[in-house]
C-alpha positions as CSV (number, residue, x, y, z in Angstrom):
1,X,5.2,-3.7,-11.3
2,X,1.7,-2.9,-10.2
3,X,1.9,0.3,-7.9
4,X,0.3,0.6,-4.7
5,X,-0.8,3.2,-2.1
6,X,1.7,2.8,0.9
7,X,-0.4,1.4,4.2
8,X,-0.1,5.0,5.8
9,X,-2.1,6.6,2.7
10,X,-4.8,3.9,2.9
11,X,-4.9,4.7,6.8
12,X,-5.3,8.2,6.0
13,X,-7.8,8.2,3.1
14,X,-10.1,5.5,5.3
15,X,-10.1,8.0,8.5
16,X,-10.6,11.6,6.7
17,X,-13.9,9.1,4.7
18,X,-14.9,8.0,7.8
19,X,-14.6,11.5,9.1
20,X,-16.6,12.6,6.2
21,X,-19.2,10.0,6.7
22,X,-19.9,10.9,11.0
23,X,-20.0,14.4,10.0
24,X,-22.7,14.5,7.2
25,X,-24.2,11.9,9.1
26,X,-24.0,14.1,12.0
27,X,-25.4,17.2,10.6
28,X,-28.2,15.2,8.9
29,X,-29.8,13.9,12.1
30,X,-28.9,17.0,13.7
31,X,-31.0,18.6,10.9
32,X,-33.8,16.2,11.3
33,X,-34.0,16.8,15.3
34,X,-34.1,20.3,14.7
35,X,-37.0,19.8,12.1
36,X,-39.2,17.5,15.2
37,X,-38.0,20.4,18.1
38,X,-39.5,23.4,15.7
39,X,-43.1,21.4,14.6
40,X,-43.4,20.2,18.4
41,X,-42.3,23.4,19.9
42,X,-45.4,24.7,17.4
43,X,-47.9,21.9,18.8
44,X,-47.2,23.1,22.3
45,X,-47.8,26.5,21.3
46,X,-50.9,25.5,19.4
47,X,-52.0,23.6,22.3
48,X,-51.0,27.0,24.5
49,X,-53.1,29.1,22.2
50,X,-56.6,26.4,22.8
51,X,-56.3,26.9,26.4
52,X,-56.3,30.2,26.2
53,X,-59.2,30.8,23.5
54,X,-61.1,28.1,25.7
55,X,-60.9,29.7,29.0
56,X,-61.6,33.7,27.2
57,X,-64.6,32.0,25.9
58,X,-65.4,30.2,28.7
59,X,-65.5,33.9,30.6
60,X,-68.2,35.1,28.2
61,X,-66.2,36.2,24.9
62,X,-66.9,35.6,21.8
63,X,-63.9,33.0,20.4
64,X,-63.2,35.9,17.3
65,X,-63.4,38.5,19.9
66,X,-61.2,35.9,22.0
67,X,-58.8,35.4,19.0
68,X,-58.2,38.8,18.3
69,X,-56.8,39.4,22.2
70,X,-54.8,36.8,21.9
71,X,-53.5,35.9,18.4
72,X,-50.7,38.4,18.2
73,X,-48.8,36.1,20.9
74,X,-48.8,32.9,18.9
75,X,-47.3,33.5,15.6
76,X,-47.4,30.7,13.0
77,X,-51.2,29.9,14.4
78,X,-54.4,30.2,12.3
79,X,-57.8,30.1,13.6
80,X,-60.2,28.2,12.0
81,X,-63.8,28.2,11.7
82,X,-65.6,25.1,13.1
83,X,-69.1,24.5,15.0
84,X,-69.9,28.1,15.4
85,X,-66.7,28.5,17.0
86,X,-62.7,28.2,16.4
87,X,-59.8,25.5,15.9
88,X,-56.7,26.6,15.9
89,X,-53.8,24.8,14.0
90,X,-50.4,25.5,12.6
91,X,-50.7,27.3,9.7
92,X,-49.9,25.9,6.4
93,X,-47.5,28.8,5.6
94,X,-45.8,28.4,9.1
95,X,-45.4,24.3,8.2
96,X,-44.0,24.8,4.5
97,X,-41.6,27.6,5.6
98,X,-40.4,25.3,8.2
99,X,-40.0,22.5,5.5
100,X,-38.1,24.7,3.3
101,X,-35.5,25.6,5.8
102,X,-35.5,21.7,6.6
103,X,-34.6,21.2,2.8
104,X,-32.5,24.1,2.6
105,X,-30.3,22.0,5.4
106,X,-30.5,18.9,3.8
107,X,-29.4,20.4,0.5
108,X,-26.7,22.2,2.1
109,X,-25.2,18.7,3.7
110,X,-26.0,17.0,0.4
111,X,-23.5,19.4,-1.5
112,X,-21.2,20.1,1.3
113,X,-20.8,16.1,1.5
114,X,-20.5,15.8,-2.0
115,X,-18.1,18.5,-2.5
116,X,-15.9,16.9,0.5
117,X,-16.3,13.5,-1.1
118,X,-15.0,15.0,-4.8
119,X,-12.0,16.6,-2.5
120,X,-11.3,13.2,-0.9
121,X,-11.5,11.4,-4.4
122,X,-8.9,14.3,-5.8
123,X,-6.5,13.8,-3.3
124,X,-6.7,10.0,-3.4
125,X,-6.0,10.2,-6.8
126,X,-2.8,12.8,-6.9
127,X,-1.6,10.3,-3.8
128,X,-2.3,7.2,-6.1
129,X,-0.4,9.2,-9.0
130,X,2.5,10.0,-6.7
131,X,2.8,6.8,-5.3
132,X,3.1,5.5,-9.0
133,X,5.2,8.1,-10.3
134,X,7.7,7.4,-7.2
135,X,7.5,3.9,-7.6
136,X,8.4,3.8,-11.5
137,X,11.3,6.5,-11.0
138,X,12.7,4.2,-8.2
139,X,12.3,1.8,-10.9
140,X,13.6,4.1,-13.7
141,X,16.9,4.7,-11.1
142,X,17.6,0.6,-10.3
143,X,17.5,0.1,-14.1
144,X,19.5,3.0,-15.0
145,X,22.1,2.3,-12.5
146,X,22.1,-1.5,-13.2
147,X,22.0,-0.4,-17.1
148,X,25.2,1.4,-16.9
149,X,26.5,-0.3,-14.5
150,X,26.5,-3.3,-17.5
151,X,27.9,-0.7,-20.3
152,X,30.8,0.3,-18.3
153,X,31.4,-2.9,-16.8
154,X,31.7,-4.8,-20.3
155,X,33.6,-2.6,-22.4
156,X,36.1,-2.1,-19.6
157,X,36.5,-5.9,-18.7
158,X,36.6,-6.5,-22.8
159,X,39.4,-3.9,-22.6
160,X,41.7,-5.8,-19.5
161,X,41.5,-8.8,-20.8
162,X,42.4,-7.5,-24.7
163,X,45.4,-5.4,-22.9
164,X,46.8,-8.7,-20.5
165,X,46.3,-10.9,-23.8
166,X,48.5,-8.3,-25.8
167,X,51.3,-7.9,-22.7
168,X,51.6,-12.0,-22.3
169,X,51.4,-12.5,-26.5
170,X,52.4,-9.2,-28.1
171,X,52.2,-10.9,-31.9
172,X,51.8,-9.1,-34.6
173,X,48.0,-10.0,-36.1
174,X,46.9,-11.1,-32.8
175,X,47.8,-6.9,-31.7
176,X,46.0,-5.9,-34.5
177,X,43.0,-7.5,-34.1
178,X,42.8,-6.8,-30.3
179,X,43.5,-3.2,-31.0
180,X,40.2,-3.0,-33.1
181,X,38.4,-4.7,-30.2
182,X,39.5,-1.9,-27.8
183,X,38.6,0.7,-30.2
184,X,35.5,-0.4,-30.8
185,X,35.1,-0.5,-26.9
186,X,36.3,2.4,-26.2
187,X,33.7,4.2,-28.7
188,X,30.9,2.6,-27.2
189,X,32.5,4.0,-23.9
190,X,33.0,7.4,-25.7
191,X,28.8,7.3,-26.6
192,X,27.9,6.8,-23.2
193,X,29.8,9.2,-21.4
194,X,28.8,11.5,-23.9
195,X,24.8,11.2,-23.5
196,X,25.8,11.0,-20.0
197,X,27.3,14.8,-20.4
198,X,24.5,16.0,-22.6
199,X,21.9,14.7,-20.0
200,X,23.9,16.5,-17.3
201,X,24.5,19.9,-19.8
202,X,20.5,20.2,-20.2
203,X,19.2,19.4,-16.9
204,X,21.8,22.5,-15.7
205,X,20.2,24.3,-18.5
206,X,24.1,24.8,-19.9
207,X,22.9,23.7,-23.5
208,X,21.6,26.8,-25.7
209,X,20.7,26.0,-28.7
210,X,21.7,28.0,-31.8
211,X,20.0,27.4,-35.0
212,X,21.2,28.7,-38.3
213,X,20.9,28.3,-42.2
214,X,22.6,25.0,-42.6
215,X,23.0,22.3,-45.0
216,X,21.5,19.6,-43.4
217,X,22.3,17.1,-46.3
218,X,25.9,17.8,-45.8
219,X,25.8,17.7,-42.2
220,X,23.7,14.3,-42.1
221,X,26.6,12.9,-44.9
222,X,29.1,13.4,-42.7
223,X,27.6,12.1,-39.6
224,X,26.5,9.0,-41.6
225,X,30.2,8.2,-42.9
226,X,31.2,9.2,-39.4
227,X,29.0,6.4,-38.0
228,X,30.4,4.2,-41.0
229,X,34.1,4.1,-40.2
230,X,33.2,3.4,-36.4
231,X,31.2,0.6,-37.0
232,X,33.3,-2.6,-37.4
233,X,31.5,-4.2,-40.0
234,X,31.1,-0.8,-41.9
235,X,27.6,-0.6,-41.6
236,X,26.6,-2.0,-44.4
237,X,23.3,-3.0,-43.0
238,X,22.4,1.0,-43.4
239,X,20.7,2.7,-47.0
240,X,20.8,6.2,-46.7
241,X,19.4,8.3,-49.3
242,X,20.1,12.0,-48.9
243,X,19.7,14.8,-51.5
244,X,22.4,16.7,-52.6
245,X,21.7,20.1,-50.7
246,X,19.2,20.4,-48.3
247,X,19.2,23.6,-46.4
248,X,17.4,24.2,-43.1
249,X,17.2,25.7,-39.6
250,X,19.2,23.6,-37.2
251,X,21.7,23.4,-34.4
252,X,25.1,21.9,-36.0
253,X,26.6,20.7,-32.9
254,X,22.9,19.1,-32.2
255,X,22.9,17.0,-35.5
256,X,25.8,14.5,-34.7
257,X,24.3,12.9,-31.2
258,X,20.7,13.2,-32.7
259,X,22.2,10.8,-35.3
260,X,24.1,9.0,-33.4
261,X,21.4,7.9,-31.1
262,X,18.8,7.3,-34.0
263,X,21.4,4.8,-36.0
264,X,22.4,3.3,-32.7
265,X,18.7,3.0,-32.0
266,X,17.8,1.6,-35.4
267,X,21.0,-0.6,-34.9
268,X,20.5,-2.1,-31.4
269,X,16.7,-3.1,-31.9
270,X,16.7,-3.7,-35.9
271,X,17.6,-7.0,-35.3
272,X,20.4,-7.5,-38.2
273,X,17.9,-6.3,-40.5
274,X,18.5,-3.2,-43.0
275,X,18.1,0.4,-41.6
276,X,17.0,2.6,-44.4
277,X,17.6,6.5,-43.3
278,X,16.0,8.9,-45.1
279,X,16.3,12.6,-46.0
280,X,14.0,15.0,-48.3
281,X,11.6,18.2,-47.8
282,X,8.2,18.0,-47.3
283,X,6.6,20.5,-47.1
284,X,7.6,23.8,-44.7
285,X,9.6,21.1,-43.1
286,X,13.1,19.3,-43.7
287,X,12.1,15.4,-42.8
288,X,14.9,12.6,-41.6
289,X,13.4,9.7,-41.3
290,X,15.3,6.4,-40.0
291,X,13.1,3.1,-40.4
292,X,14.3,-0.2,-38.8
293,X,12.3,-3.7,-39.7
294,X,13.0,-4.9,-36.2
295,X,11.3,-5.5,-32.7
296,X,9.0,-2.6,-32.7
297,X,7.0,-1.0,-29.9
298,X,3.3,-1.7,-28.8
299,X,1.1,1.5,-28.1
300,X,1.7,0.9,-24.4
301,X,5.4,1.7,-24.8
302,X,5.2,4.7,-27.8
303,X,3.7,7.0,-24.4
304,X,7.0,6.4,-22.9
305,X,9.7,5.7,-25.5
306,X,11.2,9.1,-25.1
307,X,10.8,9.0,-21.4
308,X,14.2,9.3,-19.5
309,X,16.0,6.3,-18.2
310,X,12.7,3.9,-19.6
311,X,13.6,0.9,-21.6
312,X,11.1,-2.0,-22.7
313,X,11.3,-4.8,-20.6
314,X,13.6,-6.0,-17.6
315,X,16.8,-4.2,-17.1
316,X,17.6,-7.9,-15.4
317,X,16.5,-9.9,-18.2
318,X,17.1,-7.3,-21.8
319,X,20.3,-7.9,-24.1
320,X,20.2,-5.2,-25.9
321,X,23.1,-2.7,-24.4
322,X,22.1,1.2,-23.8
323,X,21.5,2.8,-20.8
324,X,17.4,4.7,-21.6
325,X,18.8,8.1,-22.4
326,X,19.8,7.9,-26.1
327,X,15.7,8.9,-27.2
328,X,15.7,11.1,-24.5
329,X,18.2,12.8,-25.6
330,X,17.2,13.3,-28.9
331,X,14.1,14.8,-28.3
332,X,15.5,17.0,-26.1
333,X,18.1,18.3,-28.6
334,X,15.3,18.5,-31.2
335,X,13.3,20.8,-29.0
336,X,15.7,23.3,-27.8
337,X,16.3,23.9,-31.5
338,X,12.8,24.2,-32.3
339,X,12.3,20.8,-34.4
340,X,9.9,18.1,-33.6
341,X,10.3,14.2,-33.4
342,X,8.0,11.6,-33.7
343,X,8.0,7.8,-33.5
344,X,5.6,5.1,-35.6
345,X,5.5,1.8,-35.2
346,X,2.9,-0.8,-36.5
347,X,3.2,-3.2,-33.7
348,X,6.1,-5.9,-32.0
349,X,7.8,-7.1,-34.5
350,X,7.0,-4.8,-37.3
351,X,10.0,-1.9,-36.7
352,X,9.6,0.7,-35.9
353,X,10.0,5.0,-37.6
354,X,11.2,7.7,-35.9
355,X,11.1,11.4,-38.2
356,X,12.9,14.6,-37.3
357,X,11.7,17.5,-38.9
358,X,13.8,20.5,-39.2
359,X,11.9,24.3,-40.4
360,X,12.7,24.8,-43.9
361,X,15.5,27.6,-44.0
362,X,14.1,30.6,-45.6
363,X,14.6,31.7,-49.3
364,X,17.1,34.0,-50.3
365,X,16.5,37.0,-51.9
């Protein structure tokens, strides 16, 4: 979707420019007019002073002797030998002073225009960058709502119809294998409400992180077996290699839904292909990296892949279930305990990286 400014902006931005326009325009003319009034109001007084000298000289004075009576009431007028007697003009001091301060004005509505214009062109833009931002989180909110609207709806139905299939044929294999369907749904359930609640615990600022000395190789087994038994087809599409002991600085109750959300990631957008999840030290750092050979991501979308609520695509038109918190997530969890996360990806199509790194835990002494 292709933002644009709403009609009322455009109706705004157009009248305060037009505004800006009449008003330098204004003050420009207005300068110029001032300019002709001053240089005419200085012939007049030229022509004031010749009458003057000519009728003093005309009564028997000398035009110096003239001049000298005289000058002191027409500033800005110089005499000037000529014929044996005087010409007065505007002096050339009185001229270029009267030029400056006819610059002077012209600069001043040069820089007040532009300074307006660079204000108009600001506030256009933070209205063009709200009008986005509003537009993509109304976006962000339809697919979010439609998005879980979809994971609730097909776990639940999956459920009913599992549960009226058991009450009308309540056999034994067909009970078993309808039970594993419902507990398979009512994981996926489980995962969702969960981010839902961890979404919910951070924007109250209810989460605190506490990070301790812990064996993140340990914790990372676990949550990898964890994730094992609650697959259905045992994940066997997942390599993990993990050290033996691997201490570091984390959150414990952080680790299981940062892992959770990486393999269900990796799993979702993998495309059937392995998932090869990765733990070692490098460095001051404790790296887990989980690598998928699946769709990918294009630069475009690595500025937003963490973003909350975003998922590539159409909501309307994508297959892949999740609801665009599960990265969010992550990286929030990863902060408040002072890790980092990062995501590579070599193009669509090629899969796609995404690295944890956990501070080292400190030597013991």
């Amino acid at each position: 979707m292709r933002p644009r400014l709403p009609l009322w902006i455009l109706i705004v931005a157009f009248l305060f420019l037009a505004q800006l326009s009449w008003w330098g325009y204004s003050l420009w003319t207005r300068s110029e007019d001032l300019y002709r009034i001053e240089l005419d109001s200085l012939r007049r007084l030229e022509d004031l002073a010749r009458i003057e000298l000519a009728e003093l000289v005309r009564e028997g004075a000398e035009p110096a002797e003239a001049w000298q009576r005289i000058g002191s009431r027409f500033p800005g007028i110089s005499p000037l030998p000529r014929d044996g007697g005087l010409d007065l003009r505007v002096g050339a001091a009185t001229l270029d002073s009267l030029r400056r301060h006819r610059d002077a004005r012209r600069a001043m509505v040069i820089g007040e225009g532009s300074l307006f214009l660079v204000l108009w062109s600001l506030g256009l833009w933070l209205l063009l960058r709200a009008a986005r931002r509003e537009r993509r989180l109304a976006l962000q909110e339809a697919n979010f709502i439609h998005a879980v609207t979809h994971e609730f709806r097909s776990p639940l139905q999956s459920l009913r119809l599992a549960v009226e299939s058991i009450e009308r044929r309540p056999d034994g294999p067909r009970v078993a294998a309808y039970a594993a369907g419902m507990s398979e749904d009512l994981t996926r359930l489980e995962g969702l409400v969960e981010n839902l609640l961890a979404v919910g615990r951070l924007d109250a600022k209810a989460f605190a992180a506490r990070p301790r000395r812990l064996d993140l190789a340990d914790a990372v087994r676990r949550e990898v077996e964890r994730f094992r038994r609650r697959c259905g087809d045992g994940a066997d599409w997942l390599e993990a290699e993990l050290p033996a002991e691997l201490e570091a600085e984390a959150d414990p109750s952080a680790i299981a839904p940062i892992l959770a959300n990486l393999l269900d990631n990796a799993r979702k957008y993998g495309e059937g292909r392995p998932v090869r999840l990765e733990l070692a030290a490098r460095g001051a750092y404790a790296e887990l990296r989980v690598r998928d050979q699946g769709r990918g991501f294009s630069a475009a979308e690595a500025r937003r892949l963490f973003d909350r609520f975003w998922r590539a695509g159409d909501e309307r038109v994508r297959t892949a279930p999740g609801s665009g918190l599960g990265l969010y997530l992550v990286r929030e969890l990863a902060r408040a305990q002072g890790a980092t996360i990062s995501a590579r990806s070599d193009g669509p199509g090629q899969g796609a990286e995404f690295t944890v790194r956990w501070p080292l835990a400190p030597q013991e002494q």
